[in-house]
C-alpha positions, 0 to 999 in steps of 0.5 A, spaced: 513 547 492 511 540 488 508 541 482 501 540 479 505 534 475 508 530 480 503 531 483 498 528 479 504 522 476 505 520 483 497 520 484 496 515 478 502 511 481 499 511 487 492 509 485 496 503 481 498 500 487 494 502 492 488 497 488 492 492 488 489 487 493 495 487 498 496 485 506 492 491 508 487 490 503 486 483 505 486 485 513 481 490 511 476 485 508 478 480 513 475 485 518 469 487 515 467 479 513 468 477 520 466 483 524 462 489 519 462 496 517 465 499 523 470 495 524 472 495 517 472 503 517 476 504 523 481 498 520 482 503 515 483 508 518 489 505 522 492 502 515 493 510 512 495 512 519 500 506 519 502 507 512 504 515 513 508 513 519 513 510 513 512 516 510 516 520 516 520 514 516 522 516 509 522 523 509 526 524 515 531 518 514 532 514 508 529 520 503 535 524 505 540 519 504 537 518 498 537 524 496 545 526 498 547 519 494 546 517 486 548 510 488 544 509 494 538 512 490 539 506 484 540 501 490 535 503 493 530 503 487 532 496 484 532 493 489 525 495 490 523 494 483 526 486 484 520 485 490 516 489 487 516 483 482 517 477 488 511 480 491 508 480 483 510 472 482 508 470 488 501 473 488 500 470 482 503 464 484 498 464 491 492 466 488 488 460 489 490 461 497 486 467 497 480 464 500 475 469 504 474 462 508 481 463 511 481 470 510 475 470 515 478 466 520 485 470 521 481 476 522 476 473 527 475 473 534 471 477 539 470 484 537 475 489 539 473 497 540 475 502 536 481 505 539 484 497 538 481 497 532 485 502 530 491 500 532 491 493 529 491 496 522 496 501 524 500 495 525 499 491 518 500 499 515 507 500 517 509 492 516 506 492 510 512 490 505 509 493 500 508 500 503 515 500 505 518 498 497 513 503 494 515 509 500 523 508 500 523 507 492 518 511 488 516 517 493 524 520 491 523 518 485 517 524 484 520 530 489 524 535 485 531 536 487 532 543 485 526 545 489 530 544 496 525 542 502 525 535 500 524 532 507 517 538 505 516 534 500 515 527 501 510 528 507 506 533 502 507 528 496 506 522 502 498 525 503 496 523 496 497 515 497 494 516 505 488 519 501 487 514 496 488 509 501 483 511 506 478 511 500 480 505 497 480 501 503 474 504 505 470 502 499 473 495 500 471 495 507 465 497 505 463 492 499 466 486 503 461 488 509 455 488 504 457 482 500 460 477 505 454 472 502 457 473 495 465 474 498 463 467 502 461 464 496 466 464 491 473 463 492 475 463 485 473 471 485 479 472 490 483 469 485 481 471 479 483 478 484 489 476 487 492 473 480 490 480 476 494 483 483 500 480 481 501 482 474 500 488 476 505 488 480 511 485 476 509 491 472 510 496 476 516 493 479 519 493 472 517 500 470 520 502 477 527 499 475 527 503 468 525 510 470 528 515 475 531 522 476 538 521 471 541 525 475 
């Protein structure tokens, strides 16, 4: 139903963003410095179940009114392109902000179970302003239109960004949980990470504006 390049296109994009460290990254560090490992895991389980919710959302609302209608597909691209660079800008602009300190202390708090665990990340994964731009304006930009099954498509092509992010989200859990001295230490570190995040960003939101179906 997708092809092997869309596939592997959509799989390098999604790994382009999904790096870069966003709300649900932060959530995910804040977590595992706060409260450890299994913690951290069952925040990023809750993260990818969160995010594929706006997957749904997506292919079975806006995906098929993207679909039906070039302008709304152009509106809905450039205007995602332009957060894409706001969320850049102010990345870098904040980056100094990023102290694990802070991070640490929005996080904490008694230690909650699993189930609840879960459902905290859930709720930063489908509010995550960056998923909710990358879902609604580049996953149409990667289904083949001629194939049909669009709907199909988006959740099947959906699974490669909630895969990435389970295993990223995961080794960030992991490395804070493991390295809270060396997090703690420097809040430079954070910055020099949040900073590079954010010309990544403007980057992507640019390529989003210029690139697209022609149809």
């Amino acid at each position: 139903m997708v092809s092997t390049d869309r596939v592997l296109a959509f799989a390098a994009m999604s790994l382009l963003v999904i790096v870069i460290p966003g709300p649900s990254v932060l959530f995910v560090i804040g977590r595992a410095l706060a409260h450890g490992r299994r913690t951290a895991v069952a925040t990023a389980v809750g993260n990818v179940f969160g995010s594929y919710l706006l997957v749904v959302a997506v292919a079975v609302g806006i995906g098929s009114l993207v679909e039906r209608s070039v302008a709304v597909y152009l509106a809905v691209k450039l205007a995602g392109a332009a957060y894409l660079v706001f969320l850049g800008v102010q990345a870098f602009r904040h980056r100094k902000e990023l102290k694990a300190s802070a991070i640490a202390s929005r996080s904490a708090g008694p230690a909650r179970g699993d189930l609840r665990t879960v459902l905290d990340g859930a709720l930063v994964g489908v509010t995550n302003p960056k998923g909710i731009v990358f879902f609604a304006a580049v996953l149409p930009q990667f289904v083949d239109h001629s194939a049909g099954h669009v709907p199909a498509q988006m959740l099947l092509l959906g699974l490669v960004p909630i895969t990435i992010g389970l295993v990223t989200d995961t080794l960030w859990g992991l490395t804070a949980s493991a390295a809270r001295t060396w997090f703690a230490r420097s809040d430079r570190r954070l910055s020099m990470i949040g900073g590079a995040g954010g010309f990544t960003m403007i980057g992507l939101g640019l390529t989003v504006a210029v690139t697209g179906r022609a149809d």
